[in-house]
C-alpha positions as CSV (number, residue, x, y, z in Angstrom):
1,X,206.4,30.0,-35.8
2,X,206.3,31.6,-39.0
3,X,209.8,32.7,-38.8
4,X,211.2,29.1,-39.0
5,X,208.3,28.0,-41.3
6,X,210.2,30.7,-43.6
7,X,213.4,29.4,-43.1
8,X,212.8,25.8,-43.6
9,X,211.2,26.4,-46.9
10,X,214.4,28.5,-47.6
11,X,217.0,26.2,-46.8
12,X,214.6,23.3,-48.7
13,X,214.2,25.8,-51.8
14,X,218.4,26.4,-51.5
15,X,218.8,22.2,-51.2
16,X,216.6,22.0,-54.4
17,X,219.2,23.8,-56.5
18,X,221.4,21.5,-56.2
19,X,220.3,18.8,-58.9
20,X,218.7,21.8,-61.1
21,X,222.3,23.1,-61.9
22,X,223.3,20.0,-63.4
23,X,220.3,20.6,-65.8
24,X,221.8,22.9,-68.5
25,X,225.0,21.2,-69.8
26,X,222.7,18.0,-70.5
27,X,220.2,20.2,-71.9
28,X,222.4,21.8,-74.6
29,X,224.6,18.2,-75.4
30,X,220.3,16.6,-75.9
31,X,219.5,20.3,-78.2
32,X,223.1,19.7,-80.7
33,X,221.8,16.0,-80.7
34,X,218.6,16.9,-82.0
35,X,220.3,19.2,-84.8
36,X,223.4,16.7,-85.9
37,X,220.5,13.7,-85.5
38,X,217.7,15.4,-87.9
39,X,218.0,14.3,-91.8
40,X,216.9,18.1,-92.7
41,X,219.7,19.5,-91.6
42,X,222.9,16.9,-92.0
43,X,221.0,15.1,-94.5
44,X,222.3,11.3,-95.6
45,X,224.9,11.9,-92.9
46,X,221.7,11.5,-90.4
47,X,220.1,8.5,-92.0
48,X,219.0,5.9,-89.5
49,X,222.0,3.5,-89.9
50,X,225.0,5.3,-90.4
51,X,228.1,5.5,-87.9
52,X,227.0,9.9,-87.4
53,X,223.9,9.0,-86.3
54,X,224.6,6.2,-84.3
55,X,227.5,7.6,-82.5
56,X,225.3,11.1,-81.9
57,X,222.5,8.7,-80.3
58,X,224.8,7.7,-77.9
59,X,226.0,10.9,-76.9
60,X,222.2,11.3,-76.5
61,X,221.4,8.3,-74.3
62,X,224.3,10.0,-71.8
63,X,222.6,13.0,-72.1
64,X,219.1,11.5,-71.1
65,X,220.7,10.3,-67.3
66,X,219.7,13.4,-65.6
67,X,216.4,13.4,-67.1
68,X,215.4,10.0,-66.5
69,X,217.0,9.9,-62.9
70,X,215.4,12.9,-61.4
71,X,213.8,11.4,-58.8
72,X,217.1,9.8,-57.8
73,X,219.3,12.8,-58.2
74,X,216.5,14.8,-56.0
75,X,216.6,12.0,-53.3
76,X,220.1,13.1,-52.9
77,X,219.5,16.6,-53.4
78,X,218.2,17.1,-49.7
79,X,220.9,15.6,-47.6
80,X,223.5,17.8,-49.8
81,X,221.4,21.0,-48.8
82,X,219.9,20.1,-45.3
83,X,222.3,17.8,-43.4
84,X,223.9,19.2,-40.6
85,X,226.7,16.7,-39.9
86,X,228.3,14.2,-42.3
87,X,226.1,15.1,-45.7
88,X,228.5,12.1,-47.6
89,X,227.4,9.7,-45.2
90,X,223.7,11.2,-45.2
91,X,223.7,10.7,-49.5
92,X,224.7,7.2,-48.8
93,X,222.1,6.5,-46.7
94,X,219.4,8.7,-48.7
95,X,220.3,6.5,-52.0
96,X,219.6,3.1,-50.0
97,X,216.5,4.2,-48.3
98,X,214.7,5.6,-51.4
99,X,215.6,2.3,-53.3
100,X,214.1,0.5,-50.1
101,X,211.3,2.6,-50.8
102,X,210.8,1.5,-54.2
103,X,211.4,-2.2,-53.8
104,X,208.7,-2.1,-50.9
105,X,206.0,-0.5,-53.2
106,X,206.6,-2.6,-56.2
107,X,206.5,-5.8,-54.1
108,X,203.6,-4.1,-52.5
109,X,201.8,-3.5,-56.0
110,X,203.1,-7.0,-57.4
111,X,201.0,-8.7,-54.4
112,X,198.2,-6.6,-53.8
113,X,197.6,-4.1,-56.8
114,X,194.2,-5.5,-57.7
115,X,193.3,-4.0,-54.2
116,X,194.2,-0.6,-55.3
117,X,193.2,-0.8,-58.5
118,X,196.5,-1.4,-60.3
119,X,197.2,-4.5,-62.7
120,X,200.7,-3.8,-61.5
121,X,201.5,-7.5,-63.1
122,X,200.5,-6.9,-66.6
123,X,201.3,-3.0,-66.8
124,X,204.5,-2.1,-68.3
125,X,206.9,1.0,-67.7
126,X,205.0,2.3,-71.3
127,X,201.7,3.2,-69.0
128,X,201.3,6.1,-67.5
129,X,202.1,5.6,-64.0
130,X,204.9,3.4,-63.8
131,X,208.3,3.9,-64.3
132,X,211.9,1.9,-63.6
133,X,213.8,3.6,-60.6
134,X,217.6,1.8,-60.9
135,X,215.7,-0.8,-62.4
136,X,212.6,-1.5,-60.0
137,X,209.5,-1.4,-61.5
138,X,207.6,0.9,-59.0
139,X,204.3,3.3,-59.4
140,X,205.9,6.9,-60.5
141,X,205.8,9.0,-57.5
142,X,208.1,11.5,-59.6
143,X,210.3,13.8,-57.0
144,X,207.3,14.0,-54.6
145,X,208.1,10.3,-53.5
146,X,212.1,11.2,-53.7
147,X,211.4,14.0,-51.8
148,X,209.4,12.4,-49.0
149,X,212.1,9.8,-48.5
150,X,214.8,12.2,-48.8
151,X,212.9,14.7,-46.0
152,X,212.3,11.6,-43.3
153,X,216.3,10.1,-44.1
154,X,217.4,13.7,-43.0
155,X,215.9,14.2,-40.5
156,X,216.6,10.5,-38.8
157,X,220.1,11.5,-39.3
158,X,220.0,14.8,-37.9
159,X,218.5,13.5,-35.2
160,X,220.2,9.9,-34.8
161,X,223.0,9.8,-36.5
162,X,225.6,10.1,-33.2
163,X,222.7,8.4,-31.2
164,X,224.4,6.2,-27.9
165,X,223.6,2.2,-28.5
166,X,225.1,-0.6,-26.4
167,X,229.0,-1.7,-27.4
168,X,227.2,-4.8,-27.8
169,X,225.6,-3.2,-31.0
170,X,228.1,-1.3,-32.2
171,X,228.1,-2.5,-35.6
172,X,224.7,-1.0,-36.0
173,X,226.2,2.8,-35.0
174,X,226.1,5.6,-37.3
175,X,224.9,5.2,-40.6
176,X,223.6,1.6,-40.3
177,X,221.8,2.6,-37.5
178,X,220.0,5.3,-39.8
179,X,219.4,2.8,-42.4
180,X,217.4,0.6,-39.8
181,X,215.3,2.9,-38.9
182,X,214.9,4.0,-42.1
183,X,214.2,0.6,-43.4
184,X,211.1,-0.1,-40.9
185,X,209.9,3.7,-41.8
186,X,209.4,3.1,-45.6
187,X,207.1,-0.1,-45.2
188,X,204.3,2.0,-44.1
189,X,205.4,5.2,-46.4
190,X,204.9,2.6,-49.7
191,X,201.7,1.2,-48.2
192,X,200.3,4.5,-47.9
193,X,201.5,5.7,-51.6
194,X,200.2,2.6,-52.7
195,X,197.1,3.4,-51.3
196,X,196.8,7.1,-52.0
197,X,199.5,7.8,-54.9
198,X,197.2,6.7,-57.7
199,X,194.2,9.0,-56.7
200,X,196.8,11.6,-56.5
201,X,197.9,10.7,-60.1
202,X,193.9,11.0,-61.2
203,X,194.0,14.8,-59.3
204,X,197.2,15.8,-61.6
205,X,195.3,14.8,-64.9
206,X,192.6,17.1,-63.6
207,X,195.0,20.0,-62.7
208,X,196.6,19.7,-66.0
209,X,193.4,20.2,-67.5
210,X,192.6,22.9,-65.1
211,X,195.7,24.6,-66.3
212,X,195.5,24.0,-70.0
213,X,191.7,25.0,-69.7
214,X,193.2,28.8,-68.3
215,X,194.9,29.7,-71.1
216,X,196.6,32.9,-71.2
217,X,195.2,34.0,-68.1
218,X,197.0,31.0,-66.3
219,X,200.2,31.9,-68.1
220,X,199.7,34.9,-66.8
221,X,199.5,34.4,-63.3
222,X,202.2,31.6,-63.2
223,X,204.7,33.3,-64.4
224,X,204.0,36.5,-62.6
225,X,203.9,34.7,-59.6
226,X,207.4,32.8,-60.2
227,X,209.2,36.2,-60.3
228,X,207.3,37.7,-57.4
229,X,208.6,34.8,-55.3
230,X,211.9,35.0,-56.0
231,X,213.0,37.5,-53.1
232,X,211.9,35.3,-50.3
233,X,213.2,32.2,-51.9
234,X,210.5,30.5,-52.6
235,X,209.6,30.7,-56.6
236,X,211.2,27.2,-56.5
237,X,207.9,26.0,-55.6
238,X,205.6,27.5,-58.7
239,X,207.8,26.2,-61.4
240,X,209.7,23.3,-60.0
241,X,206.6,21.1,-60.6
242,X,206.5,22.3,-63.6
243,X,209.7,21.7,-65.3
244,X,210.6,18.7,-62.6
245,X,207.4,17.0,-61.9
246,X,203.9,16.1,-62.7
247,X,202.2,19.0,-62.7
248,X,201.5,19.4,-66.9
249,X,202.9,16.3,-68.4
250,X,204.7,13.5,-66.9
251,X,208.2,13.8,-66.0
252,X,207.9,17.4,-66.0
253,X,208.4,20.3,-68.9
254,X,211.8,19.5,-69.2
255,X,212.3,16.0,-69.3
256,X,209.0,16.0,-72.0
257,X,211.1,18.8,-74.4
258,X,214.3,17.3,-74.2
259,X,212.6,13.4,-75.4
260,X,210.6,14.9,-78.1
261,X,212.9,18.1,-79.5
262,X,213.6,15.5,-82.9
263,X,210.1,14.7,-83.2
264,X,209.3,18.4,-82.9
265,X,212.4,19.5,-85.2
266,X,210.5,17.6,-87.6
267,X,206.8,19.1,-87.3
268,X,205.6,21.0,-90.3
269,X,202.4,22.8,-88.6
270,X,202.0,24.3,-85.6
271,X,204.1,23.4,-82.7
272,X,201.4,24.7,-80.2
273,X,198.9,22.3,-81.7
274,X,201.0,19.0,-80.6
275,X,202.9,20.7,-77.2
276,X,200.3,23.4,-75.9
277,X,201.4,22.6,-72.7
278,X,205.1,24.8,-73.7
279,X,203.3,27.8,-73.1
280,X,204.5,27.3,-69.5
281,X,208.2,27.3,-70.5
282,X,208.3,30.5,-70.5
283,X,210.5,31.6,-67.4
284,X,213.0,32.6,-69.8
285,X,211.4,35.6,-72.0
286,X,211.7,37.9,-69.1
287,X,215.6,37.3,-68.6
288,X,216.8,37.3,-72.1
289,X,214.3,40.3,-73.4
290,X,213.8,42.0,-69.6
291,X,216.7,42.7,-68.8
292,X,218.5,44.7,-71.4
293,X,215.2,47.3,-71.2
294,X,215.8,47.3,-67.7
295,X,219.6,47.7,-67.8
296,X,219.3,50.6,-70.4
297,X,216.9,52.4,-68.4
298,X,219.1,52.3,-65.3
299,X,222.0,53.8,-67.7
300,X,219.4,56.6,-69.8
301,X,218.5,57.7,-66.3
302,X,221.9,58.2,-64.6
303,X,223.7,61.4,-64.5
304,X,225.8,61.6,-67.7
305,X,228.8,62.2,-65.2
306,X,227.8,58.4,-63.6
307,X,227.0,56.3,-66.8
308,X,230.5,54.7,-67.7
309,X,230.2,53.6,-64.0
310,X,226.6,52.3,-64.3
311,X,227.8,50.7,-67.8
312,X,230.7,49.1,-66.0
313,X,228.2,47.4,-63.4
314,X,225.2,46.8,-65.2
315,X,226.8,45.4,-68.4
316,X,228.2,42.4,-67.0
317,X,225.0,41.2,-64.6
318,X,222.9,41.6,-67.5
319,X,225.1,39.2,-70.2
320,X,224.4,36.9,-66.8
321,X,221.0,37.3,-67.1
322,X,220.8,36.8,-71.1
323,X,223.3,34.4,-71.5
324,X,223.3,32.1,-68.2
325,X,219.9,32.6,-67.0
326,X,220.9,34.2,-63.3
327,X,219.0,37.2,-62.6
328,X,219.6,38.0,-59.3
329,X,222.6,39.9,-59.8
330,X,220.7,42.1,-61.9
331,X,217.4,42.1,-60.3
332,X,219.0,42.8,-56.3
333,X,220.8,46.2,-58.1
334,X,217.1,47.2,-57.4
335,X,214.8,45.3,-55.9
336,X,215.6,46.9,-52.1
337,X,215.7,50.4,-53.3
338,X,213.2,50.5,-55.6
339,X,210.4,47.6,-54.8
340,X,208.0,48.7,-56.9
341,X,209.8,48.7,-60.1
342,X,210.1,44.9,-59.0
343,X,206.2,44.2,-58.6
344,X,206.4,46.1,-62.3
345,X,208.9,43.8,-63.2
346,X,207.4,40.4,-62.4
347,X,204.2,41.9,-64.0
348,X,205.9,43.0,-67.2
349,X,207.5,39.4,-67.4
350,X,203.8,37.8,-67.3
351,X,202.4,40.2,-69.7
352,X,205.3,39.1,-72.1
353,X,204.5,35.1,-71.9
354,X,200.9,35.7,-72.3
355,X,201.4,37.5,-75.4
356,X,203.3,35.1,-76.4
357,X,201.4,32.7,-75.4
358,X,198.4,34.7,-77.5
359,X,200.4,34.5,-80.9
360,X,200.8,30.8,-80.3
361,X,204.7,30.7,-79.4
362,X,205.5,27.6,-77.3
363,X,209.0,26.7,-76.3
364,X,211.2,23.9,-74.5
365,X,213.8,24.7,-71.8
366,X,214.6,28.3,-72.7
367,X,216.1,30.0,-69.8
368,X,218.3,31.6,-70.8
369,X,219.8,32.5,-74.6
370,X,222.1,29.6,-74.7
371,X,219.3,27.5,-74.2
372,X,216.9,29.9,-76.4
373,X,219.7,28.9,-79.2
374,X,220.7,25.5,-78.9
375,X,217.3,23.7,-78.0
376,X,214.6,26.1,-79.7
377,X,215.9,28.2,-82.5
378,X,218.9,26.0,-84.0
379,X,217.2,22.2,-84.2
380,X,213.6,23.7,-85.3
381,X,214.2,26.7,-87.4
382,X,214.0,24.6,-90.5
383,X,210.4,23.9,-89.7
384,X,209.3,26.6,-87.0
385,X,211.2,29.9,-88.3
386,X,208.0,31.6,-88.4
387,X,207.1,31.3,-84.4
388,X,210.6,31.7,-83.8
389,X,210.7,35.2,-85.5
390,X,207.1,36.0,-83.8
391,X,209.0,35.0,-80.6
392,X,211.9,37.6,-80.8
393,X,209.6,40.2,-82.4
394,X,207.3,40.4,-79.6
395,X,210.0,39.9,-76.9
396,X,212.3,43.5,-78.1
397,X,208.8,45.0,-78.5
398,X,209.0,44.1,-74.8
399,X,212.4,44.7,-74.2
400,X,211.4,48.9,-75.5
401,X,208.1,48.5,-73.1
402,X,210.8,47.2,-70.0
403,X,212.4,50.8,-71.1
404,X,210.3,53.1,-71.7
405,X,208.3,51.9,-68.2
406,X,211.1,52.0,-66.1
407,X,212.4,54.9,-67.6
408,X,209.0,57.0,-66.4
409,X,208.8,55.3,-62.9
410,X,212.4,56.3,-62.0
411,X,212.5,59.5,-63.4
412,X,208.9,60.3,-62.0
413,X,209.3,58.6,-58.7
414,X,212.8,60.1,-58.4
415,X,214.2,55.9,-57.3
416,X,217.5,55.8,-56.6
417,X,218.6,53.2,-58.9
418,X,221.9,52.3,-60.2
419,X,223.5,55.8,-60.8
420,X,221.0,58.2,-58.7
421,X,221.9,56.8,-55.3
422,X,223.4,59.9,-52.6
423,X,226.7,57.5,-52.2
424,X,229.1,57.5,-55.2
425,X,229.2,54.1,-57.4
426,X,232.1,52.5,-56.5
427,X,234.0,49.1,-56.2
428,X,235.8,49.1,-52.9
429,X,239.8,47.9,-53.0
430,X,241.1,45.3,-50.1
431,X,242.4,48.4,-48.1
432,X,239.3,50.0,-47.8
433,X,238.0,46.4,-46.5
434,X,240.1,46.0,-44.0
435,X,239.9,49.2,-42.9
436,X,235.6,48.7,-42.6
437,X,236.5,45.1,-41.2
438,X,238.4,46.8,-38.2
439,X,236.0,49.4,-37.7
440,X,233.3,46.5,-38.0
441,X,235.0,44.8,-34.9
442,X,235.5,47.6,-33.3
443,X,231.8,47.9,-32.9
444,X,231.4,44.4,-32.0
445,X,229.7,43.3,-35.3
446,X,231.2,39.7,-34.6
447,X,233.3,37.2,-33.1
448,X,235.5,36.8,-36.4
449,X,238.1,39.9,-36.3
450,X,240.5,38.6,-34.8
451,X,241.3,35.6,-37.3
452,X,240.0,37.3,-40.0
453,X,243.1,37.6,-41.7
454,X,244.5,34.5,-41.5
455,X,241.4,32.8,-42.3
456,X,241.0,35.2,-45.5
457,X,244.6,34.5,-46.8
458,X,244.4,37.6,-49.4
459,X,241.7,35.3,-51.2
460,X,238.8,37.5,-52.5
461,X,236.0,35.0,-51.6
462,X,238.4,34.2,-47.7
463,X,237.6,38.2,-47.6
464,X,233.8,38.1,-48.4
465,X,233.2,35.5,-45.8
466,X,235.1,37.1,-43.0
467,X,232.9,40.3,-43.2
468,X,229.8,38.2,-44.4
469,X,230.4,36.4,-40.8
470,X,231.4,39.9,-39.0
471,X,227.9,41.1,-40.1
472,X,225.6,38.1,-39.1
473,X,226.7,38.3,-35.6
474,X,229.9,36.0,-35.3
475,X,230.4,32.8,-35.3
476,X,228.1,32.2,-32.0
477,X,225.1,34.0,-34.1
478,X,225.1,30.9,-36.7
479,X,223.0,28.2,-36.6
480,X,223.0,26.6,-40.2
481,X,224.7,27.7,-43.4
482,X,223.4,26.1,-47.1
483,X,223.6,28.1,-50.5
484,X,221.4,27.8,-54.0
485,X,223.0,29.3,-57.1
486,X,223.8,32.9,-56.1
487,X,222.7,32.7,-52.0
488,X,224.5,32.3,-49.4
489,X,221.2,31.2,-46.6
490,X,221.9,31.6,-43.4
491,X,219.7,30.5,-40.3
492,X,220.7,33.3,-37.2
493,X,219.7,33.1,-33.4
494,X,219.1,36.6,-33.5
495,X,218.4,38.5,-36.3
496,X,219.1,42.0,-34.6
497,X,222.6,41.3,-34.9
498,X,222.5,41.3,-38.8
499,X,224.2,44.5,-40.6
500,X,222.2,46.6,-43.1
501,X,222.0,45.3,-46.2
502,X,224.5,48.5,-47.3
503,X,227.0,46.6,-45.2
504,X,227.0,43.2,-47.0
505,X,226.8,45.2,-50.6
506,X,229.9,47.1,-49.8
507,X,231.8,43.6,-49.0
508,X,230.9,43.1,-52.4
509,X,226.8,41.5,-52.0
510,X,224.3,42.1,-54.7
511,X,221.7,42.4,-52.1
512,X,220.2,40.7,-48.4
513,X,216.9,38.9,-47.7
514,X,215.8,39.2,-43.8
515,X,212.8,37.4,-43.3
516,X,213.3,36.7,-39.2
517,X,216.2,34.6,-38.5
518,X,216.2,33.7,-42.2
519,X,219.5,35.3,-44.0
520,X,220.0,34.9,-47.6
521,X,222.8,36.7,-48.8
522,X,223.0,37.5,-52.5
523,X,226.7,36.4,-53.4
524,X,226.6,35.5,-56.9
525,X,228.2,32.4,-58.9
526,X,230.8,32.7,-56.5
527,X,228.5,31.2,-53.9
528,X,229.7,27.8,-53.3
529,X,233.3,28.9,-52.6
530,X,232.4,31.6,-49.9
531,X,230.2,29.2,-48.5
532,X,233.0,26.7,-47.7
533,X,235.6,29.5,-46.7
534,X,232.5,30.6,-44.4
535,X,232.6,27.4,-42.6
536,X,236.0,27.5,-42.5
537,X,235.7,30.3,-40.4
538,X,232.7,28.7,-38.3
């Protein structure tokens, strides 16, 4: 039982990527719109008026869909990640359920809001609370409602979709058939939001004020707790409602930064005096100022024999880290063989954003250093230079104290991190794989050696999914396959059957989660492509 709870929250946590990646280019096109659109900087050229700023708003407005259509995007987010057969056809019918959803709850409120005390009729989409969903004025269930809808639409397709009617209705097969059903299941979801939605609204303000009332403590633990999760899969769930929901401000961290960043460009005080709530945007400081200490530790503490080699491998994970955000590649180099330095690790990274938090540093959407540039430093230096500089101070005091810690655990400790391992660090060529693919299916690792190289073509990725497949048991061993950003996740009938995690990082893994049946492969960037060469193969 817990086994499958596990993996259902995996594959749900690997279906919520799928919006979030569409996040950062938006992000970055709303942070130069905020530096081309603030007088300050561009001066006249900026004026209120003028052809610059007019055409930069609109480049703005395009940049705002994503934020404004969350709940939208994450309604189709699920069928994409969780739909076993026909995920086009399960979208579709996602999109036309949730907008069911939303014109049975504002007709719903429009009739009988009194009754729940609402004055749906005279509130506007200004109040806190309501909101326009593909223009239907509906109560702001954020992407808990989306969610809901998109969770009950998969699942009557999963379930129903190739379901047997009468010739006689025939016209209702398929995906019409799905919409039905889900048509008659959302009149009692809205009447039960209406109902119990706004009380939950009233339990958010209080949980924001819980949070805002535990200070650095609560910065603390969150963000300790975000990177603690992140082997199992499920640190989606500490920040997501966060940055994408209700959970601080409405809308979510995100959404909030991005539709105030000129209004904060131009604040003279202190920024943590109008946007306290920032201090929870701070995910980022342990990729951009954690890794590098980390990296250079792994390189001081290698043989000086092994530490071009280390260089060669740690050099580019961490510039993914910094730059892009994605620590995985970097955090799987140790997290199997040295665990503790991970617990360090997601401790270090909470210390950090509560002494930040302490000096009064608040940012918005700063992930990564792209974002650290383009939506922080850039479009409010000219009036927050001072935190900014308090912000990179405190984070390469932290980068030393990354070091200098993990230098003394591994050294102490004797872990065999990048470098110190018994085997020698080495990329392995496409003769070497075939070579450990044959001996793979010698041993009856799988099902897939005998198409394995027709199915691989040469292709690098073809070649990763063959042995990936080898070493979850074959093709009969699969149940499901979905990916997030970097992991391939896997659902097995029987986990026995699953390699060593040395296996999958000599195909060329970072790294393998085993939580039951539950497989996540760390893959990389790369992700999406091995995944559909992997069901290829299936």
């Amino acid at each position: 039982m817990k086994g499958t709870l596990i993996e259902k929250f995996q594959r749900f946590g690997g279906a919520m990527y799928t919006p979030v990646v569409l996040f950062t280019f938006p992000g970055m096109i709303v942070g130069l719109c905020a530096i081309f659109r603030n007088a300050s900087i561009m001066g006249g050229l900026a004026a209120d008026g003028t052809m610059w700023s007019q055409i930069w708003y609109m480049i703005y407005e395009g940049a705002q869909m994503v934020f404004r259509q969350m709940p939208l995007l994450f309604a189709m987010a699920l069928p994409i990640g969780l739909a076993k057969k026909q995920v086009g056809r399960c979208v579709f019918e996602a999109i036309a359920v949730y907008l069911t959803f939303n014109y049975f709850l504002s007709a719903i409120l429009t009739n009988w809001g009194v009754n729940f005390g609402i004055d749906f009729a005279n509130m506007t989409t200004d109040d806190t609370g309501i909101t326009l969903i593909a223009s239907i004025k509906t109560l702001d269930t954020g992407i808990a409602g989306s969610l809901i809808v998109g969770a009950i639409v998969v699942w009557l397709h999963n379930r129903y979709y190739e379901f047997k009617l009468p010739e006689w209705l025939g016209v209702f097969k398929g995906a019409a058939f799905i919409y039905v059903l889900g048509f008659f299941a959302m009149i009692p979801l809205a009447l039960a939001f209406a109902i119990i939605w706004p009380q939950i609204q009233i339990g958010f303000e209080n949980m924001q004020t819980f949070f805002m009332s535990s200070g650095v403590v609560g910065v603390f633990c969150y963000t300790t707790l975000s990177r603690l999760l992140i082997p199992v899969g499920l640190h989606h769930f500490i920040y997501m409602p966060f940055n994408y929901g209700d959970a601080v401000v409405a809308g979510g961290l995100k959404a909030y930064w991005s539709t105030h960043v000129i209004e904060f460009s131009q604040y003279q005080g202190n920024l943590a005096d109008i946007f306290p709530e920032g201090r929870f945007l701070t995910l980022g400081y342990a990729k951009v100022f954690g890794s590098p200490g980390i990296a250079a530790a792994f390189y001081f503490t290698a043989p000086k024999e092994k530490r071009p080699q280390v260089l060669a491998l740690m050099l580019p994970v961490t510039l993914t880290a910094v730059i892009a955000g994605i620590t995985e590649p970097i955090e799987f180099t140790f997290l199997f063989v040295a665990p503790l330095l991970f617990v360090v690790h997601s401790i270090l990274a909470g210390a950090l954003a509560a002494v930040e938090c302490l000096f009064g540093v608040v940012n918005g959407s700063a992930g990564n250093l792209i974002e650290f540039a383009l939506m922080n430093w850039i479009p409010l230096w000219s009036t927050q230079s001072t935190m900014w500089i308090k912000q990179i101070v405190i984070g390469l005091v932290f980068t030393g104290i990354w070091f200098v810690v993990f230098y003394f655990l591994i050294t102490k400790l004797n872990l065999k991190t990048p470098g110190r391992e018994d085997a020698e660090i080495r990329l392995y060529s496409k003769a070497e794989y075939r070579e450990r693919q044959a001996a793979l299916a010698a041993e009856g690792a799988g099902g897939a050696g005998g198409v394995a190289d027709a199915a691989a073509g040469g292709d690098e990725n073809g070649l990763k999914a063959v042995e990936f497949l080898m070493m979850l048991g074959g093709a009969e061993n699969i149940v499901d396959v979905t990916n997030c950003a970097t992991r391939l996740r896997v659902t097995v009938k029987d986990g026995s059957k699953v390699c060593p995690a040395d296996d999958f990082k000599a195909a060329g893994a970072y790294g393998l989660v085993v939580n039951g049946n539950a497989i996540q492969v760390i893959v990389g960037m790369d992700v999406s492509i091995v995944r559909e060469r992997f069901e290829n193969l299936l």
